[in-house]
C-alpha positions in Angstrom: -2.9 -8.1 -49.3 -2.2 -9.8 -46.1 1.3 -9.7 -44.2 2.6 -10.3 -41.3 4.6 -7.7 -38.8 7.5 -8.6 -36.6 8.9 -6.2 -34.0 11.4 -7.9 -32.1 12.9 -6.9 -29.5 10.4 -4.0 -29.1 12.3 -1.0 -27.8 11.8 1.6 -24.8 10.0 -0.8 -22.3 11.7 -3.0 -19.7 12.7 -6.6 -20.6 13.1 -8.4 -24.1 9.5 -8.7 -25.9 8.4 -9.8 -29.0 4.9 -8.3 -31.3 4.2 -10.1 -34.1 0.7 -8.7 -36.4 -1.4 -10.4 -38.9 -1.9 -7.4 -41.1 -5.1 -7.6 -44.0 -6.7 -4.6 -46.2 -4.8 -2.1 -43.5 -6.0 -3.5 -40.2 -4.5 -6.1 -37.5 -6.4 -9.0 -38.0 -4.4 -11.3 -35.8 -1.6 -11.0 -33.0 1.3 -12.9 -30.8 3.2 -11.4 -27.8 6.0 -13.4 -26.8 8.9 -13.2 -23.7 11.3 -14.4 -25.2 14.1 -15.2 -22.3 13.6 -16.7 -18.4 14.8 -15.5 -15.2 15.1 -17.9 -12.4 14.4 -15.7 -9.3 11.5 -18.3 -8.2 14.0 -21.1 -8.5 17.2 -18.7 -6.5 14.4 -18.2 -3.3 13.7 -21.6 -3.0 16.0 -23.3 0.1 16.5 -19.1 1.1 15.7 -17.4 4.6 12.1 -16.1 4.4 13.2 -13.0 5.6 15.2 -12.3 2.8 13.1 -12.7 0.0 11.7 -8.9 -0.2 15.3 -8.4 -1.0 15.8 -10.6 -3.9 12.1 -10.1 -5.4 13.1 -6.7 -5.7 15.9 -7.4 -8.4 13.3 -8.7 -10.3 13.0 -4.9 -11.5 14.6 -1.6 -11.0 11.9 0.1 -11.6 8.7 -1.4 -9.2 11.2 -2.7 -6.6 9.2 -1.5 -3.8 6.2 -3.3 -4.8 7.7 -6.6 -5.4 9.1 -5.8 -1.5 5.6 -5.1 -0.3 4.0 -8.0 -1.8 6.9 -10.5 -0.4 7.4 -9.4 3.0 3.2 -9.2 2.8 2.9 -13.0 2.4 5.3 -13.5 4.8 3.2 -11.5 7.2 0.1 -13.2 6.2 1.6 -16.5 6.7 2.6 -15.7 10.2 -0.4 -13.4 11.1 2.0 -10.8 11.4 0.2 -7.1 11.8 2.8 -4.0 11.2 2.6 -1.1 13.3 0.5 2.4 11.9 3.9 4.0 11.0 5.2 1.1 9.0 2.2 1.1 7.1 2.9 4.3 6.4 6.5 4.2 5.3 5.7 1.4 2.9 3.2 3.7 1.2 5.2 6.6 0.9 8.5 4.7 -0.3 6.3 3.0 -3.1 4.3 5.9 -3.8 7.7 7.5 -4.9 8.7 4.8 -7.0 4.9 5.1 -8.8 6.0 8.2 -9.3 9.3 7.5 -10.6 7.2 4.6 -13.0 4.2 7.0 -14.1 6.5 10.0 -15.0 9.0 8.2 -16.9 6.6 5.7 -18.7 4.9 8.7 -20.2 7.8 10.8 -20.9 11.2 8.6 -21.7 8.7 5.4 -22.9 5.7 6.4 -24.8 5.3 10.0 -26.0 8.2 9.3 -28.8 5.2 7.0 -30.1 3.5 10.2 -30.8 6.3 13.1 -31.1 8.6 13.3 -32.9 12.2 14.0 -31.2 15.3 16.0 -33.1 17.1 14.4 -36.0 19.7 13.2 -33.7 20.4 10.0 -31.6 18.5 8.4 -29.6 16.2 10.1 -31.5 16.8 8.2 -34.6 16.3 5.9 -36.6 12.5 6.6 -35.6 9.2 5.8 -38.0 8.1 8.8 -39.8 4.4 8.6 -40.1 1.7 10.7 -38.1 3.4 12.9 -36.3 0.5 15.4 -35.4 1.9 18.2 -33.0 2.9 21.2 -34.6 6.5 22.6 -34.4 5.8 25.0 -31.0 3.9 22.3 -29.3 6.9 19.5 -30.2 9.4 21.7 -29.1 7.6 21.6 -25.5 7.5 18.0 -25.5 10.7 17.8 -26.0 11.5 20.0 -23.1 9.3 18.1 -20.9 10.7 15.3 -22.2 14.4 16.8 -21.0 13.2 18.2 -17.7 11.6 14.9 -16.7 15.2 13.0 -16.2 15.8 15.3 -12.8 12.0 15.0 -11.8 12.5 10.9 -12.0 16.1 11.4 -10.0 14.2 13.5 -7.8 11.7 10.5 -7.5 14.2 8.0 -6.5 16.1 10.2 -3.8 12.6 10.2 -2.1 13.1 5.9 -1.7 15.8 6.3 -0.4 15.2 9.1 2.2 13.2 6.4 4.4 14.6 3.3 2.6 18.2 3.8 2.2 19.0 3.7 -1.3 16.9 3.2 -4.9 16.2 0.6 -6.4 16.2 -1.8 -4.6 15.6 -0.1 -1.2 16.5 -1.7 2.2 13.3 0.0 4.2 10.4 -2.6 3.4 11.3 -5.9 5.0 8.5 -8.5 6.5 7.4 -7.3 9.9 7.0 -3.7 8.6 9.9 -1.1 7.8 13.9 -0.9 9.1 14.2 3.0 9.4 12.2 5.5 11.9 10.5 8.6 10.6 12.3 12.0 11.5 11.3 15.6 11.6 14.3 16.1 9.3 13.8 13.2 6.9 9.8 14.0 6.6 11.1 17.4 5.9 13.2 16.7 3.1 11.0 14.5 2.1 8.3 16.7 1.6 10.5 19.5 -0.3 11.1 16.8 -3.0 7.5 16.0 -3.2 6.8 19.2 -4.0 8.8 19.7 -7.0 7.8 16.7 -8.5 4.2 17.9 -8.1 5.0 21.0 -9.2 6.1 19.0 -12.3 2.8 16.9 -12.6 0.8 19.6 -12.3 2.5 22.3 -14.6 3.6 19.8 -17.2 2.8 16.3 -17.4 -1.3 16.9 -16.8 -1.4 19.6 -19.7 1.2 17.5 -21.7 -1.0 14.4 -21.9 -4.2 16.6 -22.0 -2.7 18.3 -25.1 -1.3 14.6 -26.3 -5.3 13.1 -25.9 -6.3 16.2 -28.2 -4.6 15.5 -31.1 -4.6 11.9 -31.2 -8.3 11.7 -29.6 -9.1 8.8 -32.0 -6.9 6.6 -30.0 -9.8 6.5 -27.2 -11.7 4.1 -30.1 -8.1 2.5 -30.4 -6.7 -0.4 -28.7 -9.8 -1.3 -27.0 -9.4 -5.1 -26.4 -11.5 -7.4 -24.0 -12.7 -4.5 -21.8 -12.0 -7.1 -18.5 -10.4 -4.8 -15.8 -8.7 -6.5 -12.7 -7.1 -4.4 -9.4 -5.6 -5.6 -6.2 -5.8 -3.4 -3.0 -3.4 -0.6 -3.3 -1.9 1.3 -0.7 -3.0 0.0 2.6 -5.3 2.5 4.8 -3.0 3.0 8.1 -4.9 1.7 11.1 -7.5 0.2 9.0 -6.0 -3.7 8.1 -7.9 -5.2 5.0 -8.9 -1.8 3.2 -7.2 0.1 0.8 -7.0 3.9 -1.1 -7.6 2.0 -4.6 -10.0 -1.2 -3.7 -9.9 -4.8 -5.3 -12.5 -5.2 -7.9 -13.1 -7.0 -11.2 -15.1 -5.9 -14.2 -16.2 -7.9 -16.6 -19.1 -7.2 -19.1 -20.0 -4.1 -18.1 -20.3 -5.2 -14.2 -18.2 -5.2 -10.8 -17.5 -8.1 -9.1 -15.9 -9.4 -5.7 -12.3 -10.2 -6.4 -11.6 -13.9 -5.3 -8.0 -15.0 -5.2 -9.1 -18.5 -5.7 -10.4 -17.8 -9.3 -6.8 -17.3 -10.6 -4.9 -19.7 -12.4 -2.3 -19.8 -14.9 -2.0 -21.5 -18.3 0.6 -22.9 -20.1 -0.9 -24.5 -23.0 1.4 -21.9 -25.5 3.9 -21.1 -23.1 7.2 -23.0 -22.8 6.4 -24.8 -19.8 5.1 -28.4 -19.0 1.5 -28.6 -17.3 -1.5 -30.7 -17.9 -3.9 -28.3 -16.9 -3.9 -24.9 -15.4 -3.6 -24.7 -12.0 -3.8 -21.8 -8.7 -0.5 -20.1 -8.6 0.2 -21.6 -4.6 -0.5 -25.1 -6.0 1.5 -24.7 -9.4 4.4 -26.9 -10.7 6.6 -25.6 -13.6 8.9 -27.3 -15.7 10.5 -25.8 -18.5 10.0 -27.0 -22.1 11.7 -24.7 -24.3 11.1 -27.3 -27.5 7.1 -27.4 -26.8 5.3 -27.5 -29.9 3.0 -24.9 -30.7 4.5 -22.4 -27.8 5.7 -19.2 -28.3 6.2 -17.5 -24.8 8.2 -17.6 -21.7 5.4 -15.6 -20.2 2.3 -17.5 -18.9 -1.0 -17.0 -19.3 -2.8 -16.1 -16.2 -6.8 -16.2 -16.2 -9.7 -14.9 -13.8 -12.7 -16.9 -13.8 -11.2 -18.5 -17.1 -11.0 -14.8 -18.8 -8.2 -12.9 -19.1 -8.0 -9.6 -17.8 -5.8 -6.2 -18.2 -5.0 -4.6 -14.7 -2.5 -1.3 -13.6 -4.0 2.3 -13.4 -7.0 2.0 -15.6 -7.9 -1.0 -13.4 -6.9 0.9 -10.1 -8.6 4.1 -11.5 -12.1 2.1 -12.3 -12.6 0.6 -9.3 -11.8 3.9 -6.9 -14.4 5.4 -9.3 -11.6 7.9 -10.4 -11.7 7.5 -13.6 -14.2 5.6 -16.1 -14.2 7.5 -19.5 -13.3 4.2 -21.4 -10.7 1.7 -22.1 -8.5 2.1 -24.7 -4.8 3.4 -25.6 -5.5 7.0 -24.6 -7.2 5.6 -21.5 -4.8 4.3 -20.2 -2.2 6.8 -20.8 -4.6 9.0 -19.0 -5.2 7.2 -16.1 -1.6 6.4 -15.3 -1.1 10.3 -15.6 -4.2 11.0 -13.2 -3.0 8.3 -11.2 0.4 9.9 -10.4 -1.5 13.3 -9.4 -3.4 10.9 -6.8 -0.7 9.4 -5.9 1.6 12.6 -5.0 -1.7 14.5 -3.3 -2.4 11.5 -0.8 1.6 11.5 0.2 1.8 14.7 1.4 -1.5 13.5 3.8 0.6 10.4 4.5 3.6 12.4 5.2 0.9 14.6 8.0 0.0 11.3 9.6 3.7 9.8 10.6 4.1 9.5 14.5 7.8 10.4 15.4 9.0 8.2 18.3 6.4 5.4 17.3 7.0 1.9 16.4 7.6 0.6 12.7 8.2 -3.0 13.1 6.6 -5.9 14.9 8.7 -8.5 16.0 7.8 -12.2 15.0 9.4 -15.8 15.0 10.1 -18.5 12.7 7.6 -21.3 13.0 8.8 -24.6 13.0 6.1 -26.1 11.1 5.0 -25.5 7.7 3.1 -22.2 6.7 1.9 -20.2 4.1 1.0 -17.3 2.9 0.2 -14.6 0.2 0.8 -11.2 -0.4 0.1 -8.4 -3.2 0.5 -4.6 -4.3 -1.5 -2.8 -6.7 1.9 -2.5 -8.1 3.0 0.5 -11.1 1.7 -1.7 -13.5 -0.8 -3.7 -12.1 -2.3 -6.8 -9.9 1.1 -8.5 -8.4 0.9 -11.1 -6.0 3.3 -13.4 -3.9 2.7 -17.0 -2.8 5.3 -18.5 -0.2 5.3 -21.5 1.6 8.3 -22.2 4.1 9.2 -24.2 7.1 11.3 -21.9 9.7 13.8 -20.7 7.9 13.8 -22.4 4.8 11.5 -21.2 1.7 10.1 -24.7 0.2 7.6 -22.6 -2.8 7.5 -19.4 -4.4 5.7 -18.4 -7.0 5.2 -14.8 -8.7 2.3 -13.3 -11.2 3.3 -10.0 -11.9 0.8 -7.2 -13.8 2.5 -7.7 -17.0 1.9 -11.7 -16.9 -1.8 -10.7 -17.1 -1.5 -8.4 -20.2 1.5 -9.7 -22.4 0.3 -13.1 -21.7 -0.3 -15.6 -25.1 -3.0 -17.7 -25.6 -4.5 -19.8 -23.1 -5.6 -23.8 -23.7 -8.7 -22.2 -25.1 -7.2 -20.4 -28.1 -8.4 -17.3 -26.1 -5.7 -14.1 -27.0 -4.4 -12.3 -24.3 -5.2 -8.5 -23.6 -2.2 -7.1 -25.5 -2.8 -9.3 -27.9 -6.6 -8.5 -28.1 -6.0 -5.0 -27.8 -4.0 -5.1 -31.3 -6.5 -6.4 -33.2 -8.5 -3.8 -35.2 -5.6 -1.3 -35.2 -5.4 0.3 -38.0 -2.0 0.5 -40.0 -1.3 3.0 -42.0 1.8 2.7 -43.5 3.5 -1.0 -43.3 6.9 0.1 -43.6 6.1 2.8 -40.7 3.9 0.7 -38.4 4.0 3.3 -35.2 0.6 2.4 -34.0 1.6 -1.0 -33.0 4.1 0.4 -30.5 1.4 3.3 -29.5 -1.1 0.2 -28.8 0.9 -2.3 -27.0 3.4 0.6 -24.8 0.4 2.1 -23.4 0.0 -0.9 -21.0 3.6 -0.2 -19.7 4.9 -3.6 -20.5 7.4 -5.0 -18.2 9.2 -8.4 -19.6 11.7 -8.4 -17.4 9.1 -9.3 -14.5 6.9 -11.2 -16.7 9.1 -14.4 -17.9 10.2 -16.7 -14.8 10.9 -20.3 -14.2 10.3 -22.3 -10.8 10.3 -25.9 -10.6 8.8 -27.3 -7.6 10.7 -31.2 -7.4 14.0 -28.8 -6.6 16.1 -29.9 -9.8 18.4 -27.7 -10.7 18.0 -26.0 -14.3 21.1 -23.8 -15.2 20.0 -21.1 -17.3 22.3 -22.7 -20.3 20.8 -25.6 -19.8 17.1 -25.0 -21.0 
């Protein structure tokens, strides 16, 4: 019997998100993500100082402010052939290498294991599925206690941001031109004693958590497998070294690497809420909402590489760096965000080693009085995030955003083609229609993040009032 599935809003990820499944003889057959509201920070930067805009990209999300800051003040630094001194460099990797760690920690604990384990007859724990729960009693009852413990570890985690940057989320530290605080003996101190425990954490709990999680749920690495197209921005910038990076760019696609071109991208719209004729390069986009568009279904758009669409975050970082390459599928990618945190927290305390008390962390600049632009990116917590700005001296005229959950929540392109959520659903097994957990296992492994996928910008400067559209 066929039957569709509709899970709306899906719970325990960031933002308002919509998973509807074509379900036939037990299997997905078919699948639709869908944003289902609009933000307007594209359209609230546009007439704004430059220099303020790694401010307001960062309330796009509480939880990967720091790389929305690093990508903004990046194009602006690209733009004005700005290059930040060694320590700033430095600052910025540490202060978003805490919030990573703040992401990675709480996707698996507060996000996704409940997907898996189940928690005590009590709220939030419930209402909850009930169908294949696996762990024995001993083994759930250490979850859970992870699970518990984990809250101070992620406070722990945002205390770090604000040891350089001032105050979490949102932090004041990243700003175009490099970083506003100096490295001290005591701050690198107290730093590090922070660090510690939340490796101490990673290593004693949430590696032989998700090890013991991949055991008893190992058909999930033949789960959730989808286009097997992997996409990664540089992340974390070498100090001293401009243009290379810890976790390199690099695309793979059919089983080979390729040489990441910005150029390639472009974003559709043909079942997205917008008006377009046909897609376009993010700098060069014009948007104009169309919440009444026939056949549409998303406020998310659909970006595509070299007319494919692509998954990206730690897999994608993991792949490239050579890190990791066991496979792609649900457990995959649970696994490499995990191993990615463990990374992440061992090259900080090098990072930490390498700060130069009494040097410089920002490099002056002016404002041009001609037009420039520029673009900047992160590796991001979830993914491939980039900035494009245009401005004329103090006055942004263009902004656009594609953030890493764009790539993977996106709906269908002009072409019919799914995208990689929605790709990734089909095939999964359903065991229980009433009960269908694997749909949430599936689609939270990629770390979904609404809130910074839907966006509007229109580039002729009308205004469009929220209520309006």
């Amino acid at each position: 019997m066929s039957q569709k599935i509709r899970i709306s809003p899906v719970t325990r990820i960031n933002g308002f998100w919509n998973i509807e499944v074509q379900v036939d003889g037990g299997v997905i057959t078919d699948a639709w993500s869908s944003g289902i509201f609009f933000r307007g920070f594209e359209e609230i930067l546009k007439g704004r100082d430059p220099r303020d805009a790694a401010y307001l990209t960062e309330r796009i999300c509480g939880i990967c402010s720091t790389a929305h800051a690093i990508a903004s003040s990046m194009a602006i630094e690209d733009a004005l052939k700005v290059k930040i001194p060694k320590n700033a460099v430095l600052l910025r990797n540490l202060s978003f290498g805490a919030d990573l760690l703040q992401n990675h920690i709480r996707h698996f604990y507060l996000l996704s294991i409940l997907d898996f384990v189940r928690g005590p007859d009590m709220p939030p724990f419930i209402p909850r599925y009930e169908s294949d729960y696996r762990l024995s009693r001993p083994e759930t009852d250490r979850f859970i206690d992870s699970y518990r413990q984990h809250f101070e570890v992620a406070r722990l985690t945002h205390e770090m941001v604000t040891v350089f940057g001032g105050k979490a989320p949102h932090q004041h530290g990243i700003t175009a031109g490099g970083f506003t605080s100096l490295p001290t003996a005591d701050k690198i101190q107290k730093f590090m004693g922070m660090l510690d425990l939340v490796g101490e954490f990673i290593n004693d709990k949430l590696i032989p958590d998700v090890e013991l999680l991949a055991r008893r749920y190992e058909d999930y690495y033949r789960i959730g497998r989808g286009y097997g197209n992997l996409l990664a921005y540089g992340n974390f910038a070498l100090a001293g070294r401009p243009g290379e990076f810890v976790m390199p760019f690099g695309v793979y696609s059919g089983g080979k690497f390729e040489k990441f071109d910005f150029a390639k991208i472009r974003e559709h719209v043909h079942r997205s809420w917008f008006m377009q004729d046909q897609p376009r390069y993010p700098g060069e986009g014009s948007t104009e909402p169309a919440p009444d568009k026939e056949d549409a279904y998303s406020w998310v758009k659909a970006p595509r590489y070299d007319g494919k669409p692509f998954e990206t975050g730690p897999i994608s970082h993991l792949w490239m760096s050579g890190d990791y390459r066991r496979g792609i599928s649900t457990m995959d990618r649970i696994m490499a965000r995990v191993l990615e945190a463990k990374i992440v927290a061992d090259l900080m305390r090098q990072w930490l080693k390498e700060l130069q008390i009494g040097q410089p962390v920002f490099q002056p600049f002016e404002m041009p009085d001609r037009e420039v632009e520029g673009l900047g990116f992160s590796g991001a917590m979830r993914g491939a995030l980039a900035h494009w700005v245009r401005f004329k001296g103090k006055r942004i005229l263009h902004y656009q955003i594609v953030t890493p959950s764009a790539w993977y929540c996106s709906p269908r392109d002009m072409h019919g083609i799914r995208g990689p959520i929605e790709e990734a659903l089909v095939g999964t097994p359903i065991a229980d229609r009433a009960n269908p957990i694997e749909i949430g296992r599936v689609a939270r492994a990629f770390d979904p993040c609404l809130a910074c996928a839907v966006h509007l910008i229109d580039l002729k400067g009308k205004n469009r009032a929220a209520g309006r559209v």
